[in-house]
Each structure stands twice: as C-alpha cells, then as structure tokens.
FITISE-636220 format. One record per atom (N, C-alpha, C): residue number from 0; chain; atom name; x, y, z. Coordinates in steps of 0.2 Angstrom, whole numbers, plus 2048, in hexadecimal, padded with zeros to 3 digits. Layout:
<nodes>
[NUM, 'A', 'CA', [X, Y, Z]]
...
</nodes>
This chain:
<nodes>
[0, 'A', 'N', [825, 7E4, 862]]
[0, 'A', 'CA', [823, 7EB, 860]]
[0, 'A', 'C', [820, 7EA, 859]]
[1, 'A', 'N', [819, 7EE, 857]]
[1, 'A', 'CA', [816, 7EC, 851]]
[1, 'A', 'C', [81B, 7F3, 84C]]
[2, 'A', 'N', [81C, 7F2, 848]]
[2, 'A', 'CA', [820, 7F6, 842]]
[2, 'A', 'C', [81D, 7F2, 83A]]
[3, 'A', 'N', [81A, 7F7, 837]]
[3, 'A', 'CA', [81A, 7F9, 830]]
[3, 'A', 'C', [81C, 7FD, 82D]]
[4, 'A', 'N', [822, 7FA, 82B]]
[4, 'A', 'CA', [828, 801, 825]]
[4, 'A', 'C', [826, 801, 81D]]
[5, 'A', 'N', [824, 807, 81B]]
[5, 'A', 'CA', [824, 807, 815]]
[5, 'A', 'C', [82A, 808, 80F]]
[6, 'A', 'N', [82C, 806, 80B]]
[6, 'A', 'CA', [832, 809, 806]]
[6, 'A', 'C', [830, 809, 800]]
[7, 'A', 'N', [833, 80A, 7FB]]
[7, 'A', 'CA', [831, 80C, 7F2]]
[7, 'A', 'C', [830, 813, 7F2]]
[8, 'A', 'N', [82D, 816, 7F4]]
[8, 'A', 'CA', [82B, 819, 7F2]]
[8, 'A', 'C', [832, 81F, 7EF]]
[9, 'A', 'N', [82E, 823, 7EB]]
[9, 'A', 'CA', [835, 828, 7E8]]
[9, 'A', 'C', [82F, 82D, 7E4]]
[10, 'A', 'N', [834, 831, 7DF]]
[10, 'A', 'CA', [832, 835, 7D8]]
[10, 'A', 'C', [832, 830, 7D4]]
[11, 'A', 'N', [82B, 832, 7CD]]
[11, 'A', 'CA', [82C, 82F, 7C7]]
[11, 'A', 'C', [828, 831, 7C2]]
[12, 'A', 'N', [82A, 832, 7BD]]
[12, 'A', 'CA', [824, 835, 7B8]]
[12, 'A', 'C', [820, 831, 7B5]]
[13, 'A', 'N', [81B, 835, 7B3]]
[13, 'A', 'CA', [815, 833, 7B1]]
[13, 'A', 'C', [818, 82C, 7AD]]
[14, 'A', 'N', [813, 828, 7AC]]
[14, 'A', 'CA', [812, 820, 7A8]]
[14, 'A', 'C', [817, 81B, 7AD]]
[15, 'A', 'N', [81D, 81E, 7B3]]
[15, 'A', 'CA', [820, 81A, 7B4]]
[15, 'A', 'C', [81F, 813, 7BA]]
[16, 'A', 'N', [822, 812, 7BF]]
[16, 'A', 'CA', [820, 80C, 7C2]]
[16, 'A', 'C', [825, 80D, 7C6]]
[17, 'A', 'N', [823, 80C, 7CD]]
[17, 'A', 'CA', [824, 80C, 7D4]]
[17, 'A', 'C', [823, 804, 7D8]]
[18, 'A', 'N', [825, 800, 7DD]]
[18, 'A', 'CA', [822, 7FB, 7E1]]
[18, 'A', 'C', [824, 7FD, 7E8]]
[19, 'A', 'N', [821, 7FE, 7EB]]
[19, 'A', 'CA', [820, 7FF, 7F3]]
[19, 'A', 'C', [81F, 7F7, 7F4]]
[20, 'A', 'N', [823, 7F9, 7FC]]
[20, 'A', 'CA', [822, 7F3, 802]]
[20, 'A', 'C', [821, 7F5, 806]]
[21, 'A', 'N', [81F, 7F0, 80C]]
[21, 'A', 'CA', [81D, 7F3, 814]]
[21, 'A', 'C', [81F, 7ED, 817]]
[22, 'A', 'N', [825, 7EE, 819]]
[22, 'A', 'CA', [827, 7E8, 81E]]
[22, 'A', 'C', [825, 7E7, 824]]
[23, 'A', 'N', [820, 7E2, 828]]
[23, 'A', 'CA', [81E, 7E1, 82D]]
[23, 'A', 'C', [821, 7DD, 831]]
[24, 'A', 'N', [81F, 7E0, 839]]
[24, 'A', 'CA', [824, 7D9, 83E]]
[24, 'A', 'C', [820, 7DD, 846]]
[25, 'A', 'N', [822, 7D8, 849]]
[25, 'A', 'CA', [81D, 7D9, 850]]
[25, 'A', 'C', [816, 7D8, 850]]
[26, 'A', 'N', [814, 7D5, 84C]]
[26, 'A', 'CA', [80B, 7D0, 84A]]
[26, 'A', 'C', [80D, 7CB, 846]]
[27, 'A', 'N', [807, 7C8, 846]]
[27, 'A', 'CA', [804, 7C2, 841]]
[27, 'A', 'C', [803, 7C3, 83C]]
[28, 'A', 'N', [807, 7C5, 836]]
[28, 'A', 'CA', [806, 7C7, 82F]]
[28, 'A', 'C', [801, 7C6, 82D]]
[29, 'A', 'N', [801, 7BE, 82C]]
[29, 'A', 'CA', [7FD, 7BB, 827]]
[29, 'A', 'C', [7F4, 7BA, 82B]]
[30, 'A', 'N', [7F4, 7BC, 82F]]
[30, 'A', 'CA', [7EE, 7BC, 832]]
[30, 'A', 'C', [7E9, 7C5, 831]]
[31, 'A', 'N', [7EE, 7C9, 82E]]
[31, 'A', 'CA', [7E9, 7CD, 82E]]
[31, 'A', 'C', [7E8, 7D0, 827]]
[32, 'A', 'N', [7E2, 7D3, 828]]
[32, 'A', 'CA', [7E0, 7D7, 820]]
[32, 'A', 'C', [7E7, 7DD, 821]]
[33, 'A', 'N', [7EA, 7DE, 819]]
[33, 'A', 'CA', [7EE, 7E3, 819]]
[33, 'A', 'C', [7E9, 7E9, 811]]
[34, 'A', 'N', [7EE, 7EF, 813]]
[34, 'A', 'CA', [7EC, 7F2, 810]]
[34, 'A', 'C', [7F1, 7F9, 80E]]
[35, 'A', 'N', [7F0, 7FA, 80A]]
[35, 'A', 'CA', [7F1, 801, 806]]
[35, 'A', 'C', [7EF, 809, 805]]
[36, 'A', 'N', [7F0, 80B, 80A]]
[36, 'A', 'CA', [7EC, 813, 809]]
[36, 'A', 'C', [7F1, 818, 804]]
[37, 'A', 'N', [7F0, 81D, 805]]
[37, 'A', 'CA', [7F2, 825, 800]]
[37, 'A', 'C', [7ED, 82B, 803]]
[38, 'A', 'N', [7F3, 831, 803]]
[38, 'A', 'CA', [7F0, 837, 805]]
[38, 'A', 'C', [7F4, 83A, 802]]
[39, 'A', 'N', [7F0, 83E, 7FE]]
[39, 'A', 'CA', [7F2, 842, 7FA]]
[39, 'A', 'C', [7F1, 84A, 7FC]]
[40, 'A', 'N', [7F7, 84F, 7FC]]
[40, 'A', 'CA', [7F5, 854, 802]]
[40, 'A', 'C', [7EF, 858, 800]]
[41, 'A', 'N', [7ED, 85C, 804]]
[41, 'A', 'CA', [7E7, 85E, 805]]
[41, 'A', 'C', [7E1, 85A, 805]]
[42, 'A', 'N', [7E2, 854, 803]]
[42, 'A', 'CA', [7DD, 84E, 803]]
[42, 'A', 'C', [7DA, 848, 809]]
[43, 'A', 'N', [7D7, 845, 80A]]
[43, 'A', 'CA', [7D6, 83F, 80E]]
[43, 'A', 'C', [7DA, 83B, 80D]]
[44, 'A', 'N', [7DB, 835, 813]]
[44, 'A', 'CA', [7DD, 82F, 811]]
[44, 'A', 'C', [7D8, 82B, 80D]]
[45, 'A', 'N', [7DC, 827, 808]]
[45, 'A', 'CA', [7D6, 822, 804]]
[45, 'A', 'C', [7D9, 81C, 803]]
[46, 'A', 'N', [7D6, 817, 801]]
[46, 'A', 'CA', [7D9, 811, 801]]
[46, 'A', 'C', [7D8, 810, 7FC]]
[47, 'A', 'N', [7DF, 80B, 7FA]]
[47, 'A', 'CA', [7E2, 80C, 7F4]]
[47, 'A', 'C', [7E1, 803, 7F2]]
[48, 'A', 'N', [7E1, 800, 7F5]]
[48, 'A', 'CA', [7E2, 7F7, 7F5]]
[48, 'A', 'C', [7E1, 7F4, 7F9]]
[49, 'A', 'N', [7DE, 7EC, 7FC]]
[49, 'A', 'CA', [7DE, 7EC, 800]]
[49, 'A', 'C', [7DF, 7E3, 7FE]]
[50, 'A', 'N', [7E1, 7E0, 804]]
[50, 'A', 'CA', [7E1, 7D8, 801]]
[50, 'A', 'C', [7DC, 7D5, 807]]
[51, 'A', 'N', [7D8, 7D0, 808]]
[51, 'A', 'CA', [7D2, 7CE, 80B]]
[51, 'A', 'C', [7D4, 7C6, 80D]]
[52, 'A', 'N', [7D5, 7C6, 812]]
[52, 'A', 'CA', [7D3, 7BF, 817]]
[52, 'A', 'C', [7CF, 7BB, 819]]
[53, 'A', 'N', [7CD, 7B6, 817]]
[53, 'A', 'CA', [7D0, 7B1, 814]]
[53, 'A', 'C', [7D0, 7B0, 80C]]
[54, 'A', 'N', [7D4, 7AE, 809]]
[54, 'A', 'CA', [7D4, 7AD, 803]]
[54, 'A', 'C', [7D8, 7B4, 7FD]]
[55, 'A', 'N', [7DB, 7BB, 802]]
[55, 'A', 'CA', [7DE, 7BD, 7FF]]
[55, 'A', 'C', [7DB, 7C2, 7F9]]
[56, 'A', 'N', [7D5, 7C2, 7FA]]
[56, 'A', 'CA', [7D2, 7C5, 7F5]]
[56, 'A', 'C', [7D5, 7CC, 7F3]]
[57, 'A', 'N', [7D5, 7D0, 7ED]]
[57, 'A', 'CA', [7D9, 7D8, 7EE]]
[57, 'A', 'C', [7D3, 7DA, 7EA]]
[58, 'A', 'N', [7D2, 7E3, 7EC]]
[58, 'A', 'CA', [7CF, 7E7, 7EC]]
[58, 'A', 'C', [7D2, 7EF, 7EA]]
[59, 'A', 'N', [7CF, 7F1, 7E4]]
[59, 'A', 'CA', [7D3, 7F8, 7E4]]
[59, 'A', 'C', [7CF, 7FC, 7E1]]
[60, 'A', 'N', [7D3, 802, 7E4]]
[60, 'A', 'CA', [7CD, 809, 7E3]]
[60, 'A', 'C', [7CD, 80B, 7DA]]
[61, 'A', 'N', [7CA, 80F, 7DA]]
[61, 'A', 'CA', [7C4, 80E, 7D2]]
[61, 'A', 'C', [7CD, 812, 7CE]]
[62, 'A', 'N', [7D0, 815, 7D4]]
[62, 'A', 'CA', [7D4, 819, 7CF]]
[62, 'A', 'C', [7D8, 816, 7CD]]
[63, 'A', 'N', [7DB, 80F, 7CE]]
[63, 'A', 'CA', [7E1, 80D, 7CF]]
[63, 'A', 'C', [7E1, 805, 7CB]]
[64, 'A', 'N', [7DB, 805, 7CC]]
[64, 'A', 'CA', [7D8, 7F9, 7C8]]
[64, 'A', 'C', [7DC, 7FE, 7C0]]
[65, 'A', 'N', [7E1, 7F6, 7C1]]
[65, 'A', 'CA', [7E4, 7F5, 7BB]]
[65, 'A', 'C', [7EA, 7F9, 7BC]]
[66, 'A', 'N', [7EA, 7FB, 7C0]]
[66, 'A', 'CA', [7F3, 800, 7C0]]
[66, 'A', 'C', [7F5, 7FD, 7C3]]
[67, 'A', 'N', [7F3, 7FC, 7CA]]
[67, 'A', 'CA', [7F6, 7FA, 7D1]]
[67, 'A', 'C', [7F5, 7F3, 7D4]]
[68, 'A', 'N', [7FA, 7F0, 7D6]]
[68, 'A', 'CA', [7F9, 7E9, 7D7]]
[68, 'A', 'C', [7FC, 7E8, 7DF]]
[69, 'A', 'N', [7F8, 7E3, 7E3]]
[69, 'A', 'CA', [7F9, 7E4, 7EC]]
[69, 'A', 'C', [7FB, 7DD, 7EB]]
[70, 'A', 'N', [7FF, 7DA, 7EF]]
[70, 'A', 'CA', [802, 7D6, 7F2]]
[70, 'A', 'C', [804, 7D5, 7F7]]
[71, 'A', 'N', [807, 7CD, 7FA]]
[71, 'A', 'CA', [809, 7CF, 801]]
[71, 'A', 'C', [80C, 7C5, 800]]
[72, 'A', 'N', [811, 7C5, 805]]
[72, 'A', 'CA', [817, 7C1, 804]]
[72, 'A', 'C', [817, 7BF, 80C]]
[73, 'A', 'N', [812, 7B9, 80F]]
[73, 'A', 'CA', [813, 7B8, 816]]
[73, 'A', 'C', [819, 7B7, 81B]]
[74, 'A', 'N', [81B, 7B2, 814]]
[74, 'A', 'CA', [823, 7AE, 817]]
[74, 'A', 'C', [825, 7B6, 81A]]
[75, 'A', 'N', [826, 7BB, 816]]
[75, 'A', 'CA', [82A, 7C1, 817]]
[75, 'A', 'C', [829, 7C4, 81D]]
[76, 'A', 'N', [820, 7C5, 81C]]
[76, 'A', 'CA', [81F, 7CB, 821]]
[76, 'A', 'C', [81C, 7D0, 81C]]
[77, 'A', 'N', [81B, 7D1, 817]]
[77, 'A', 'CA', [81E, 7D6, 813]]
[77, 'A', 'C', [817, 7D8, 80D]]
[78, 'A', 'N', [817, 7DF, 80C]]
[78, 'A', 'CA', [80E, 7DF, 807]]
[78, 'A', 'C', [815, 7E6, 804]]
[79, 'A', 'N', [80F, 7E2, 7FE]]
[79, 'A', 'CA', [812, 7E8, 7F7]]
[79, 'A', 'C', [80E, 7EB, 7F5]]
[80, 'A', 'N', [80F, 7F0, 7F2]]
[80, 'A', 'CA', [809, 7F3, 7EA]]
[80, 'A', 'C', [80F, 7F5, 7E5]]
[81, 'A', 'N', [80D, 7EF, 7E1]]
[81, 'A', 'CA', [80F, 7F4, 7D9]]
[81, 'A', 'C', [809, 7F9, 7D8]]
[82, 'A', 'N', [80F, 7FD, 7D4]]
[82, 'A', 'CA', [80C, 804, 7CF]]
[82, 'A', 'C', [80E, 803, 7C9]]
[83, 'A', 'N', [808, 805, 7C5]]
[83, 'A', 'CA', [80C, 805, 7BF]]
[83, 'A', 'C', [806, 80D, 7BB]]
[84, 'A', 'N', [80A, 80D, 7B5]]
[84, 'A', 'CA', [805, 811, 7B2]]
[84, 'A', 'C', [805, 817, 7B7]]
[85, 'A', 'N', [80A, 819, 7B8]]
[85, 'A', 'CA', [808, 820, 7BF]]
[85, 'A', 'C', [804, 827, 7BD]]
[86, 'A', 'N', [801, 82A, 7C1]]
[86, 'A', 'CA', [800, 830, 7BD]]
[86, 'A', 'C', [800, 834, 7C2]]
[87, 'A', 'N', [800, 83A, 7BF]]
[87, 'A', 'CA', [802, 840, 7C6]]
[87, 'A', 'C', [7FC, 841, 7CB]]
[88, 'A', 'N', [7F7, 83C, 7CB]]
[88, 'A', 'CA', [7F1, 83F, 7D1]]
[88, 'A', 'C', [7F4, 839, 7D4]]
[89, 'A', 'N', [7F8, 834, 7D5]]
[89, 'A', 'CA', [7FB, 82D, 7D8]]
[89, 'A', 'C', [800, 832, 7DD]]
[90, 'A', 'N', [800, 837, 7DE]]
[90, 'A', 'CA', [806, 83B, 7E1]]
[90, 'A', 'C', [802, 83A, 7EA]]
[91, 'A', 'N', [805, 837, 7EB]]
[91, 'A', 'CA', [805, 839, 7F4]]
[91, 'A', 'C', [808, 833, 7F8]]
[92, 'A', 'N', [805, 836, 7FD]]
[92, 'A', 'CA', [80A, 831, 805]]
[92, 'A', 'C', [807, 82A, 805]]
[93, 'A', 'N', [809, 824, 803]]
[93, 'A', 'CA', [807, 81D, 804]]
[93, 'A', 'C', [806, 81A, 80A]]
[94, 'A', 'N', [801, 818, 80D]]
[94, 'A', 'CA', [802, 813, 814]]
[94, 'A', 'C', [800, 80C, 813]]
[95, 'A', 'N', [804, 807, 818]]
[95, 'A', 'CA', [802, 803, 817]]
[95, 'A', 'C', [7FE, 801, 81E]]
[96, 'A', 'N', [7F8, 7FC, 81E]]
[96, 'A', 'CA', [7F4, 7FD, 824]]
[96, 'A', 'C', [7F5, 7F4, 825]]
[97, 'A', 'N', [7F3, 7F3, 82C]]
[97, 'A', 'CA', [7F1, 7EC, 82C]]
[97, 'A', 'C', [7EC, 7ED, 832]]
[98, 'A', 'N', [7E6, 7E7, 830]]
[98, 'A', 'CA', [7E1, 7E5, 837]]
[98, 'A', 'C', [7DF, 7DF, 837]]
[99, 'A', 'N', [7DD, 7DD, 83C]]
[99, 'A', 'CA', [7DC, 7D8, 83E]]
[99, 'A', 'C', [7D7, 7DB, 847]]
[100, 'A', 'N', [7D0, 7D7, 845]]
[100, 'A', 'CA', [7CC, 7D9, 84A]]
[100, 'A', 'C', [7CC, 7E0, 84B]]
[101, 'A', 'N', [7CD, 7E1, 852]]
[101, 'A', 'CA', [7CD, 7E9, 853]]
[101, 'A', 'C', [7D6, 7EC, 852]]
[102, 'A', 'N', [7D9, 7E6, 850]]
[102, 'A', 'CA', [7E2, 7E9, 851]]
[102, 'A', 'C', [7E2, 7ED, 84A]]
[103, 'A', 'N', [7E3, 7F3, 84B]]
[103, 'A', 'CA', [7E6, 7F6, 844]]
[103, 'A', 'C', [7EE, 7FB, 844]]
[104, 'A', 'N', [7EF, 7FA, 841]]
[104, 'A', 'CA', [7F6, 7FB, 83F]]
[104, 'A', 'C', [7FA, 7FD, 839]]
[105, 'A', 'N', [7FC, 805, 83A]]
[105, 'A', 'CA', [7FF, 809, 832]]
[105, 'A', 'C', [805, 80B, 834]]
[106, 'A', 'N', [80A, 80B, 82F]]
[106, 'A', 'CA', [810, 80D, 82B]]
[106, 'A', 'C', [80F, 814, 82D]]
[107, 'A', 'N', [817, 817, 82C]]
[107, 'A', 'CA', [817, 81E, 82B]]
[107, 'A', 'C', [816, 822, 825]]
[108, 'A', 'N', [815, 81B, 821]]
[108, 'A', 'CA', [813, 81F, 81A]]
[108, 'A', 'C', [81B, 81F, 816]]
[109, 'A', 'N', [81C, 81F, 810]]
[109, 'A', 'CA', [820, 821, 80B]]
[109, 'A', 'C', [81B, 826, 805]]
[110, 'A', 'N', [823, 82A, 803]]
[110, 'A', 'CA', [81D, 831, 7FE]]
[110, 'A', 'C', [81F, 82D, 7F7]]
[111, 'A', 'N', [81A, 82F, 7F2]]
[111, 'A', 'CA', [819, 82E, 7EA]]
[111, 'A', 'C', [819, 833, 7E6]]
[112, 'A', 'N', [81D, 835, 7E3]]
[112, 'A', 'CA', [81C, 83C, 7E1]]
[112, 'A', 'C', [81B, 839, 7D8]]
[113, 'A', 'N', [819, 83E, 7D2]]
[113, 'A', 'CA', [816, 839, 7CC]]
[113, 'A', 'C', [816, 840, 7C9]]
[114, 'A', 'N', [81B, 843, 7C7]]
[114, 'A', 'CA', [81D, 849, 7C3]]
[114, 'A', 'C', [823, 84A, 7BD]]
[115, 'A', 'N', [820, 84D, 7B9]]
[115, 'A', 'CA', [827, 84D, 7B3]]
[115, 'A', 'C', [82A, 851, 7B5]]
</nodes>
C-alpha cells in the first residue's frame, strides 16, 4: 500500500522555523521525483520545491529561494523541507507529492499556520 505521511507542521510566528517530513513506503523512493506543494485557503495548489532525477537537482518557487530548503534521505524513505524565516503568507496546508512516469502520488497534507 502506497502512503505518504506528512508531520512538522504546527503554529509559529513570524521570523520562526518549522521542518516538515513525509515519510514514504509502498514504492521505490529513490526512483521518483519528489515534491512539495501548499494551498493556501481560498487559493490554488502551488509548488513550493521540488528535487529532480537524476542528479537531485532542487527548484523553488520565487516566494520561498533562500527560506526553504528540500531534501530527501533514501536510505529512509523520507523528504523534508526546511522553513526558515517564516512569514504569515507561508500559512497553509503542505503536501508532499511523488512521481515517477505516470505514477503520482500525495500526502494528506500537514497545516502551517505563520501568526503572532
């Protein structure tokens, strides 16, 4: 059974710093592009990070280069995103995604709340 759980996530005020995980199991981790969304309510989903196969390359949205940093640990199974520098539009539902070919595959999501 394919499962991607997300955790970290919480409350935190502005300037602080949060790290999310997404622990995966029931695929081949390390063979597929993983990634990072947010939806912010009332808003779309948007991708937030993304790491690139082969070679791991990572990519981030305009709002977030130099805050946020994507990782992923195969031995584990397991992708992360540090946050740092939070700010209150960083506020919303985090998903983590994985693909490979046509197999795609999301998280339930973990919430980020970024409020004094």
């Amino acid at each position: 059974q394919v499962r991607l759980v997300e955790s970290g996530g919480g409350v935190v005020q502005p300037g602080g710093s949060l790290k999310l995980s997404c622990a995966a199991s029931g695929f081949h981790f390390s063979r597929f592009t993983m990634r990072w969304y947010r939806q912010a309510p009332g808003k779309e989903r948007a991708l937030v990070a993304d790491m690139l196969l082969p070679g791991g390359r990572r990519n981030y949205a305009e709002s977030v280069k130099g805050r946020f940093t994507i990782s992923r640990d195969n031995a584990k199974s397991e992708l992360y995103l540090e946050m740092d520098n939070l700010r209150p539009e960083d506020t919303a539902v985090y998903y983590c995604y994985a693909n490979y070919g046509s197999l795609v595959y999301w998280g339930q999501g973990t919430q980020v709340t970024v409020s004094s």
